[in-house]
N, C-alpha and C positions, 0 to 999 in steps of 0.2 A: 861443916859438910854433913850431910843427912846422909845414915847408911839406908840401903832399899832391905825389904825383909825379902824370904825366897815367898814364890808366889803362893806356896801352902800355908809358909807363918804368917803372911798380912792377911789372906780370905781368912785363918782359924783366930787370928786376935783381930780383925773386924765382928767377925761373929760372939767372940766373948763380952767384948767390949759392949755390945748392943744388947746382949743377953744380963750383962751386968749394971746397964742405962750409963754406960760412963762414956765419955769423949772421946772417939775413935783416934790415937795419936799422930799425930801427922805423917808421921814415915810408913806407915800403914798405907794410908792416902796417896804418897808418890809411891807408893811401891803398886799399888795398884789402877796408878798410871800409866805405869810403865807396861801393861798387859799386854798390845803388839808386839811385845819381845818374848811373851811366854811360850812355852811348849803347848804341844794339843793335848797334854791327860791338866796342864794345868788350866787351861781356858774351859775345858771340858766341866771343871770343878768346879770354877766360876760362876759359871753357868748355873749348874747344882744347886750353888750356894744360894743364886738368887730368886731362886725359885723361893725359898724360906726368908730371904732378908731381901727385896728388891734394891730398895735402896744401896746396896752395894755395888751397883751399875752406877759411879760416881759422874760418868760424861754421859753428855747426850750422846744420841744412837751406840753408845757402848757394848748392846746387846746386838745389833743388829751385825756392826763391824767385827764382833766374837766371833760372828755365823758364819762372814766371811773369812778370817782366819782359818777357821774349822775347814771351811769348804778347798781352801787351799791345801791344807795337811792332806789333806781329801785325796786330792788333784793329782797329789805328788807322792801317794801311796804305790809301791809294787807288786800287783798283783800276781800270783803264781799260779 
């Protein structure tokens, strides 16, 4: 069984990895699969991240479906 990284350790060891030209590890990969279960400062990073590494939007529409993530945390914000 494959552990998932938390969504900080798989964006900063994707970006290592890439920075070092080595083979992103696979748990890396299903951990940033698993992004509709992330929090909104984590997809927010995400985001960040791929502004410098695109290729880290591993699905299609990846970026798009973030946006609406984000727009949801959005929704469901309490304003005072």
């Amino acid at each position: 069984m494959k552990y998932l990284l938390s969504p900080e350790a798989a964006i900063d060891t994707f970006i290592k990895s890439k920075k070092e030209n080595k083979d992103v590890p696979e748990n890396v990969l299903e951990s940033l699969r698993n992004y509709k279960k992330w929090g909104q400062n984590s997809l927010t990073g995400l985001l960040n991240a791929s502004a410098y590494f695109p290729e880290i939007l591993i699905e299609e529409k990846m970026e798009e479906n973030i946006y609406k993530l984000l727009a949801e945390f959005k929704k469901s914000e309490i304003h005072k």
